[in-house]
BAFI-3210 file (N, C-alpha, C; in Angstrom, 3 decimals, decimal comma, padded with zeros to 6 digits):
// residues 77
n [1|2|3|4|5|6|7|8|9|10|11|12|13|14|15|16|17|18|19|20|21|22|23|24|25|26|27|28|29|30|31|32|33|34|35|36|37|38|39|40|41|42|43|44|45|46|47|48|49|50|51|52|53|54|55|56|57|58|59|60|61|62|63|64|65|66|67|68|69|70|71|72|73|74|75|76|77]
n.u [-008,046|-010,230|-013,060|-013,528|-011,463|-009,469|-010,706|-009,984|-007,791|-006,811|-007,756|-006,074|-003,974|-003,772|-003,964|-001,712|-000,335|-001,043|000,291|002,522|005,665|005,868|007,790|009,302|007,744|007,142|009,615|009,543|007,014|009,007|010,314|009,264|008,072|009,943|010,720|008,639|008,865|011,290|010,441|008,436|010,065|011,565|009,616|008,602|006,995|005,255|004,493|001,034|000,517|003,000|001,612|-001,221|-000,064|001,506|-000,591|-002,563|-000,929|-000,804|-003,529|-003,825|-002,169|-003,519|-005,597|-004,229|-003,511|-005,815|-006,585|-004,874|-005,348|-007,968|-007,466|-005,935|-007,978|-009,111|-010,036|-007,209|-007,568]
n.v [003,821|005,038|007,737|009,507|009,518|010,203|012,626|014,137|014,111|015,750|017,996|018,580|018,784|021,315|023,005|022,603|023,720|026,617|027,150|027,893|029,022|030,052|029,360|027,565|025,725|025,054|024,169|021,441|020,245|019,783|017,917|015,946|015,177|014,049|011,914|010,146|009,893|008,121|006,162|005,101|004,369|002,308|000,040|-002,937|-002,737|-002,613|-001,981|-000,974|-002,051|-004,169|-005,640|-006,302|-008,097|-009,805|-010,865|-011,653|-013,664|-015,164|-016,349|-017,873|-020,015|-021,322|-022,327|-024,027|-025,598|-026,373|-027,916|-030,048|-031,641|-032,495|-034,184|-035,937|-036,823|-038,420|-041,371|-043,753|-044,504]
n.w [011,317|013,377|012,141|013,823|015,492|013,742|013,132|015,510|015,486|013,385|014,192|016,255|014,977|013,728|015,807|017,038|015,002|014,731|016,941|016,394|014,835|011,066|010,281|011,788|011,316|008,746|008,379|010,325|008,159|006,120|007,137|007,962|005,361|004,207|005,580|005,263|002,757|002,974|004,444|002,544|000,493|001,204|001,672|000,004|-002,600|-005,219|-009,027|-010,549|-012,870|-012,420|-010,780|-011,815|-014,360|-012,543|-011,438|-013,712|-014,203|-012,613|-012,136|-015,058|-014,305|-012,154|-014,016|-015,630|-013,159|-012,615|-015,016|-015,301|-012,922|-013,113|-015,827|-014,122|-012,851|-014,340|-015,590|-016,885|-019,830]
ca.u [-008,355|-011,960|-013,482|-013,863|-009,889|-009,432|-011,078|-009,014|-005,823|-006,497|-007,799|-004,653|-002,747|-004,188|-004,321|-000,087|000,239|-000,808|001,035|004,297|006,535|005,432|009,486|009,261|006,414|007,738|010,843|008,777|006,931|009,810|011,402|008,177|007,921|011,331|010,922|007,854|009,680|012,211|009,980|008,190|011,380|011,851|008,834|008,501|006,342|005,172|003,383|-000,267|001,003|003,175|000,806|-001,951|000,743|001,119|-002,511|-003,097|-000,084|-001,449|-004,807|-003,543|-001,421|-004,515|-006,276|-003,223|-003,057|-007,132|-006,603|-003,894|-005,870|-008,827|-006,538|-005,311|-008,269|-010,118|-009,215|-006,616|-008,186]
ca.v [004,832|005,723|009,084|010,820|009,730|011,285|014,680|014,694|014,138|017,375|019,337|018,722|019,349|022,320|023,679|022,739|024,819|027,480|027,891|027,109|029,827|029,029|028,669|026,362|024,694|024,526|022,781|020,165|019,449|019,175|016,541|014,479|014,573|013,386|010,538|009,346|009,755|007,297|004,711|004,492|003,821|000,754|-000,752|-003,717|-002,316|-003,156|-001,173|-001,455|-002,997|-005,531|-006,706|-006,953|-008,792|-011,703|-011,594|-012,679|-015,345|-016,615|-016,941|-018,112|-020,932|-022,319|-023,112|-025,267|-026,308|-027,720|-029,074|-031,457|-032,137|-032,941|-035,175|-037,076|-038,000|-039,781|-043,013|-043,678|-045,647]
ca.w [012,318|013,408|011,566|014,950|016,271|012,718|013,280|016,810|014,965|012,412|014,860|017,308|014,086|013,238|016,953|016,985|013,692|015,063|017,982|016,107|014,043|010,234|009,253|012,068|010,779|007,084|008,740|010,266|007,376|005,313|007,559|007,817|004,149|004,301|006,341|004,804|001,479|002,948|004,575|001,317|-000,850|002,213|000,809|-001,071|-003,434|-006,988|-010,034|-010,760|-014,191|-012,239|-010,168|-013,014|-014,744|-011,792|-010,951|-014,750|-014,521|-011,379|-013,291|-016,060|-013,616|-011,620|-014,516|-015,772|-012,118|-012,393|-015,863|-014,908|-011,894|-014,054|-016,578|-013,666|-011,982|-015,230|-015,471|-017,773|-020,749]
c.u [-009,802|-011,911|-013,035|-012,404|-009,255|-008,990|-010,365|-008,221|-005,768|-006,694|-006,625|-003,415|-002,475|-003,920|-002,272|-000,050|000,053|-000,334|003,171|004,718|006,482|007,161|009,544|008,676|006,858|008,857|010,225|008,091|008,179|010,082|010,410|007,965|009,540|011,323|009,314|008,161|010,320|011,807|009,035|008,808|011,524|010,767|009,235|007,254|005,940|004,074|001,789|-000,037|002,170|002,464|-000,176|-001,375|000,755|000,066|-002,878|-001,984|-000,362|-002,352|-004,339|-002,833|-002,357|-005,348|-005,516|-003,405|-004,583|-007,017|-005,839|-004,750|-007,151|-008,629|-005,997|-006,440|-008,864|-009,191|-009,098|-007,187|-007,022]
c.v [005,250|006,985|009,739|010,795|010,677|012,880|014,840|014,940|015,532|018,586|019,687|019,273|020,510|023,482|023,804|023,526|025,732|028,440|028,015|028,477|029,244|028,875|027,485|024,737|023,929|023,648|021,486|019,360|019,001|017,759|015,579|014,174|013,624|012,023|009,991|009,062|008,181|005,705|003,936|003,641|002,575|000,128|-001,592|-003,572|-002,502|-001,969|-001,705|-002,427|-003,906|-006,474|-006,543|-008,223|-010,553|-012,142|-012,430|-013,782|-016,433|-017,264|-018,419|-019,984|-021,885|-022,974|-023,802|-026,416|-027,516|-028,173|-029,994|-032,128|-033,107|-034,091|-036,306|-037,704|-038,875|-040,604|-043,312|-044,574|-046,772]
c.w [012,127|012,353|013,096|015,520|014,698|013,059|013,930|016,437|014,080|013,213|015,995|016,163|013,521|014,318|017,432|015,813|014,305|016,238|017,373|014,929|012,578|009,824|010,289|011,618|009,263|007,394|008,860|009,105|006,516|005,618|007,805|006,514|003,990|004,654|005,909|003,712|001,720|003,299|003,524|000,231|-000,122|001,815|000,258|-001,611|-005,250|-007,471|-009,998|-011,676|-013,404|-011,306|-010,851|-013,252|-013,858|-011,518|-012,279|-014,934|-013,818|-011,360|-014,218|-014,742|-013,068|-012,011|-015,286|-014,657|-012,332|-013,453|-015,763|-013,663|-012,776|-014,886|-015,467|-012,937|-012,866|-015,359|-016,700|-019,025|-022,009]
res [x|x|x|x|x|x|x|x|x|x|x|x|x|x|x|x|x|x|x|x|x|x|x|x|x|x|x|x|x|x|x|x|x|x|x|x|x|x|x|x|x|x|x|x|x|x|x|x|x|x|x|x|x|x|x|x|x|x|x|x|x|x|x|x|x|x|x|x|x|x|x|x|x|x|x|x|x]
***
């Protein structure tokens, strides 16, 4: 999202808060934290430490993958 569709979006959000009843308001947020809660948990999501983890196996894998490559193209003696 642009900066400036941004600003629009806080200042429309800001300009609905305050026409709105704040127990109303505290409802709403609740139930958007709610439902961002939930589409987070729907994620397929990984740790920092497991994706470190495969980034250095997948490392670790391609330079297996070019030394066999390497080994197969000299000619066998």
């Amino acid at each position: 999202m642009a900066i400036g569709k941004f600003t629009t979006a806080v200042q429309a959000a800001k300009a609905i808060k305050s026409m709105l009843p704040d127990s109303l308001y505290e409802d709403i947020k609740k139930y958007v934290d709610t439902q961002v809660q939930v589409v987070i948990g729907k994620m397929n999501l990984v740790s920092r430490e497991e994706y470190e983890e495969q980034s250095k196996q997948l490392r670790q894998l391609c330079e297996k993958i070019e030394t066999l490559e390497q080994s197969a193209a000299k000619p066998q003696q």
